[in-house]
C-alpha positions in Angstrom: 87.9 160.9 110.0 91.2 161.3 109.3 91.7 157.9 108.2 88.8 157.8 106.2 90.3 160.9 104.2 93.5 158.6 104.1 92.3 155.9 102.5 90.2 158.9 100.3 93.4 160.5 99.0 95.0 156.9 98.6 92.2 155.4 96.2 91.9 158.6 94.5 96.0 158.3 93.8 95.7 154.8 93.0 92.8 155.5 90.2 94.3 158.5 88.8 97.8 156.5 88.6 96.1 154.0 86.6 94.3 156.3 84.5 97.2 158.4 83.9 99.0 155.6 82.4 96.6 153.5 80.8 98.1 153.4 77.6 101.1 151.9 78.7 98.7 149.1 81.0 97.1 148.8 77.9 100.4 148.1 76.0 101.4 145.8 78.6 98.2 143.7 78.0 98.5 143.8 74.3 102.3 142.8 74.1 101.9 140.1 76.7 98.5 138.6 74.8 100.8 138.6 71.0 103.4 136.4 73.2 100.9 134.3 74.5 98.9 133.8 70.8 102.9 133.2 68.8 103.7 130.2 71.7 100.2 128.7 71.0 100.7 129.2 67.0 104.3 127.8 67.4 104.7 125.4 70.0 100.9 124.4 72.0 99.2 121.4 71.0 96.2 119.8 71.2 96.1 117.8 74.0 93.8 114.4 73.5 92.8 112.4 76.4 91.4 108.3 75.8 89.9 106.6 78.5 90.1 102.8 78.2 88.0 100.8 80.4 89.4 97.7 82.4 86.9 94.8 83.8 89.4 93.1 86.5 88.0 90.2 88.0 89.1 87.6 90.6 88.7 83.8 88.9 89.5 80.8 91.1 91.2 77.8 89.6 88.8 76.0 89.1 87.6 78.7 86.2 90.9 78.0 84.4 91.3 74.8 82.0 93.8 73.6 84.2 92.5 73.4 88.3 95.0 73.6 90.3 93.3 74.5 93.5 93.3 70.8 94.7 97.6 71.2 94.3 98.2 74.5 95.7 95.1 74.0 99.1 96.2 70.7 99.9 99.7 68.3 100.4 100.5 65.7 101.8 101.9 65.4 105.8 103.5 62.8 107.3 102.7 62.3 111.4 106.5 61.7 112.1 108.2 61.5 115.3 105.8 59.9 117.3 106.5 57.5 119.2 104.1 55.3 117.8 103.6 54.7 113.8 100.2 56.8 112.7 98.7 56.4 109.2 100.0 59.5 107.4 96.9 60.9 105.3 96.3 64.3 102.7 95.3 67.1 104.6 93.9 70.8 104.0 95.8 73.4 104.3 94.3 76.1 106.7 93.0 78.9 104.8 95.7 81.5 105.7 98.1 79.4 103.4 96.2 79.4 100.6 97.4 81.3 97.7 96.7 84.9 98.4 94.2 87.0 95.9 95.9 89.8 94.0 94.3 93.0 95.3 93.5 95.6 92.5 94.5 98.7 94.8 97.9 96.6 95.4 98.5 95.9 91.5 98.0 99.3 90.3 100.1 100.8 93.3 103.0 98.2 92.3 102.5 98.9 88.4 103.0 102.8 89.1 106.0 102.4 90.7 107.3 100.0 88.4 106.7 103.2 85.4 110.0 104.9 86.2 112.1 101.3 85.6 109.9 99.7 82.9 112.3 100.5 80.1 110.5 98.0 77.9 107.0 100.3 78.2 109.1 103.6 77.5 110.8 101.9 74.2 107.3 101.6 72.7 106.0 105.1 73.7 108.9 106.5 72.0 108.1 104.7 68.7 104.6 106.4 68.5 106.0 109.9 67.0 109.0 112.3 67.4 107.2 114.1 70.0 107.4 110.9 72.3 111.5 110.5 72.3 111.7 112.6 75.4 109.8 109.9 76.9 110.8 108.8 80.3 110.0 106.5 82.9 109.2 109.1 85.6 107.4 111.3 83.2 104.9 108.4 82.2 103.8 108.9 85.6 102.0 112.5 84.4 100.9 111.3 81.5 99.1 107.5 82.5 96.4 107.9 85.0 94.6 104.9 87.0 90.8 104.8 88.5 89.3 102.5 90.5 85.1 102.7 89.8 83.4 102.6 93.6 81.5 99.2 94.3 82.3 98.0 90.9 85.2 95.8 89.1 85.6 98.3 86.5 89.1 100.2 86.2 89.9 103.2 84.2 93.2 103.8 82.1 93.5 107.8 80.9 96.3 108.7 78.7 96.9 111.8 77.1 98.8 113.1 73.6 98.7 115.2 70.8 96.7 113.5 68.6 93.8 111.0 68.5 95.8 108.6 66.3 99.2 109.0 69.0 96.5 108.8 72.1 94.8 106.0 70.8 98.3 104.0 69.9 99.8 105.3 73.4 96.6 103.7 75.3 96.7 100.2 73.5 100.0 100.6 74.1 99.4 100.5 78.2 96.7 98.7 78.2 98.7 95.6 76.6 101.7 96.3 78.9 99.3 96.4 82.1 97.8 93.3 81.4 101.0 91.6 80.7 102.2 92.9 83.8 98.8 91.1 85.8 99.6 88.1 84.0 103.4 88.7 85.4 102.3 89.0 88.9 100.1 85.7 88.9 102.6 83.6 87.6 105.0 84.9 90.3 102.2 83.8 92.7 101.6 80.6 91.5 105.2 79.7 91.0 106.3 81.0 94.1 104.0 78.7 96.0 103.8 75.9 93.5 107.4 75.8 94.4 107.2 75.9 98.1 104.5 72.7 98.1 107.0 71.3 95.9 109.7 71.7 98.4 107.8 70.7 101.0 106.0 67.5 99.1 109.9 66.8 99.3 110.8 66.9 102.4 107.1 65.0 103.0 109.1 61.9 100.9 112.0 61.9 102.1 110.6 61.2 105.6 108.3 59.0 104.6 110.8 57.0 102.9 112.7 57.0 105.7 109.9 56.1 108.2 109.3 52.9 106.0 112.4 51.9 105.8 112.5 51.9 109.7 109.5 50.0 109.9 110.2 47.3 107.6 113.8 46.4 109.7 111.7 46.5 113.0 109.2 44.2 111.2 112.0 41.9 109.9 113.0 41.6 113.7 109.6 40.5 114.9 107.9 37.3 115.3 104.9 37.2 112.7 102.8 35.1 115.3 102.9 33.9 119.0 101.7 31.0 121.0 99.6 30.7 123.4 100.3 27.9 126.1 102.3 25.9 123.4 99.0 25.2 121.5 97.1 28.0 120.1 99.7 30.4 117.3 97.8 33.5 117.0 98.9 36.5 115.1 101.5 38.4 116.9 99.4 42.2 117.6 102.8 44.3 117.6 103.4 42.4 114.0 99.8 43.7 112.2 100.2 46.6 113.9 103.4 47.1 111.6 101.4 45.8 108.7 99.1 48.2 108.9 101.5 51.4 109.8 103.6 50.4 106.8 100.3 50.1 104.7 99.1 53.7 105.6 102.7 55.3 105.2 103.1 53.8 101.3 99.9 54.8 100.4 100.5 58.7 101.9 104.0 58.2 100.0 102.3 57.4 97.0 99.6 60.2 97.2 102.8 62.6 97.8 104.9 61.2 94.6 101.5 61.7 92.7 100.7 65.1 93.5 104.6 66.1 93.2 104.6 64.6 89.8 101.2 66.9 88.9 103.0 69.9 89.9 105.8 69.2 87.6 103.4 68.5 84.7 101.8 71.8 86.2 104.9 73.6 86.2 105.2 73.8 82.5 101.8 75.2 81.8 102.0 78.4 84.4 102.4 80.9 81.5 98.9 79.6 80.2 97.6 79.3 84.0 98.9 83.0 85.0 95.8 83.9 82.0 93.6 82.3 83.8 94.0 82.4 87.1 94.2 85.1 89.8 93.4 88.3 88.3 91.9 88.4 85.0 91.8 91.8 82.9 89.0 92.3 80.5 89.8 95.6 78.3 87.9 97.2 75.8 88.7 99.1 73.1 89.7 102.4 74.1 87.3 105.6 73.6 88.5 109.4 73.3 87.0 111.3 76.1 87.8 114.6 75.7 90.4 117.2 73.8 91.6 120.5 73.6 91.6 122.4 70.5 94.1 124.6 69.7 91.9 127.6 69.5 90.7 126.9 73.0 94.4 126.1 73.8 94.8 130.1 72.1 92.5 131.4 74.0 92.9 130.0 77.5 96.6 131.0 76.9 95.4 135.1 75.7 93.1 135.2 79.5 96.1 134.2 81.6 98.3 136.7 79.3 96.2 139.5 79.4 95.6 139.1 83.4 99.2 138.7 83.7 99.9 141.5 81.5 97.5 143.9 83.5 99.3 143.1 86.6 103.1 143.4 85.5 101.2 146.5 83.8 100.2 148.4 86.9 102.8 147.8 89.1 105.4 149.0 86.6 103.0 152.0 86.8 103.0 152.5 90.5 106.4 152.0 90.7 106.9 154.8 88.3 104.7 157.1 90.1 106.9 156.3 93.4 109.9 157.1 91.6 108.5 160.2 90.2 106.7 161.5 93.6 109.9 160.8 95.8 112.6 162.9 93.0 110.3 165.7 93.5 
């Protein structure tokens, strides 16, 4: 009971404290909303956000103009260092080495990171207005976002600004920079391992050079044919079996010169190849999704004032009341 009439006298001293002075709560709100309503006249802006949607699509070589599956899945190698010569043929290469497939999840994880150093990217934000010189790389980060669609190879790109005219120019503005920056990553791909077949469709002639050269001294050394009881001359065995070693080995040399001479005409098409191969990127034109007017902007801005300004408002008033009850 007596804590009943505790928690009475309390909630009747907090009620009458708040009646007491609810002019100045009131003041408090009022001052606090006219702050709130001269930052949204002066300084808030509209915010505009433009969703672009992305179609991101896997195409194999063979899709592009120039196919160059048959270079980068299969090369050339030489059976040396047996002890016996073996015809040297093309083989495929298991499917692990096979050029890998640009994941999306990876490209847009390695794009995002890449914001904060892609001083190209921030150099064309800046030029959309005055309010884009601040632009950094890290605060690109707030202001581009990425998401994937579930069980679909759709991809959307939100930007926001000021204006539909600066949100539209800032999203063109990613868009283009994200696709060059696909186009980027398969050419790195392709080079990387068009130059590692290359190295190694090197190393594949050298030693094939090599191994015919070796077989065409020990063939100089050997007896072409070989009698039988000094009247038959049949063909020595050890002799064709040289013929036909040195046979296999120039034609694998000669499949390993041709395909090394593809990759160097190869070579000087990648730019065109990186558009075509790997990941593609398909992107329409991009559509304004939503804004915030400045009147909503105003309003939002009064709510959170005039909550704020009730709060600051009563404990200023309770803290006056202490003061006054405990000086008496």
């Amino acid at each position: 009971m007596v804590s009943s009439n505790m928690e009475q006298i309390s909630l009747r001293d907090m009620i009458e404290t708040l009646l007491k002075n609810k002019k100045f709560i009131l003041s408090s709100i009022l001052i606090f909303v006219i702050i709130a309503a001269a930052y949204s006249f002066l300084f808030a802006e509209p915010i505009v956000t433009v969703t672009t949607e992305v179609t991101v699509k896997q195409a194999e070589g063979a899709e592009s103009s120039f196919s160059i599956d048959p270079l980068l899945n299969a090369v050339v190698v030489p059976s040396y260092n047996l002890p016996t010569p073996q015809i040297s043929s093309v083989v495929a290469r298991p499917e692990s080495s096979k050029y890998p497939d640009l994941k999306l999840d990876t490209l847009i994880m390695k794009y995002t990171n890449e914001l904060t150093n892609n001083t190209k990217l921030v150099e064309e934000v800046r030029k959309i207005s005055p309010r884009f010189k601040q632009v950094t790389g890290s605060s690109l980060k707030s202001m581009i976002t990425f998401d994937m669609v579930p069980d679909s190879d759709m991809l959307t790109i939100k930007v926001t600004a000021s204006t539909k005219e600066e949100a539209v120019m800032f999203a063109e503005i990613v868009n283009q920079d994200f696709q060059n920056f696909v186009q980027k990553q398969n050419f790195e791909m392709i080079h990387n391992k068009l130059s590692s077949i290359k190295n190694q469709l090197e190393f594949n002639i050298g030693l094939l050079e090599t191994k015919i050269n070796r077989l065409q001294k020990e063939m100089a050394a050997l007896d072409k044919t070989i009698a039988y009881q000094s009247s038959i001359v049949e063909p020595n065995p050890a002799y064709i079996m040289y013929v036909q070693n040195l046979a296999s080995n120039q034609i694998a040399l000669n499949n390993a010169k041709s395909q090394y001479e593809e990759i160097k005409k190869v070579e000087n098409k990648l730019p065109q190849i990186a558009k075509e191969t790997g990941v593609t990127v398909s992107i329409e034109e991009p559509v304004i999704q939503k804004s915030s007017s400045l009147f909503r902007i105003l309003a939002k801005n009064m709510v959170l004032a005039g909550m704020v300004g009730l709060v600051v408002g009563g404990f200023i008033s309770f803290l006056r009341e202490y003061w006054r009850r405990t000086n008496h």
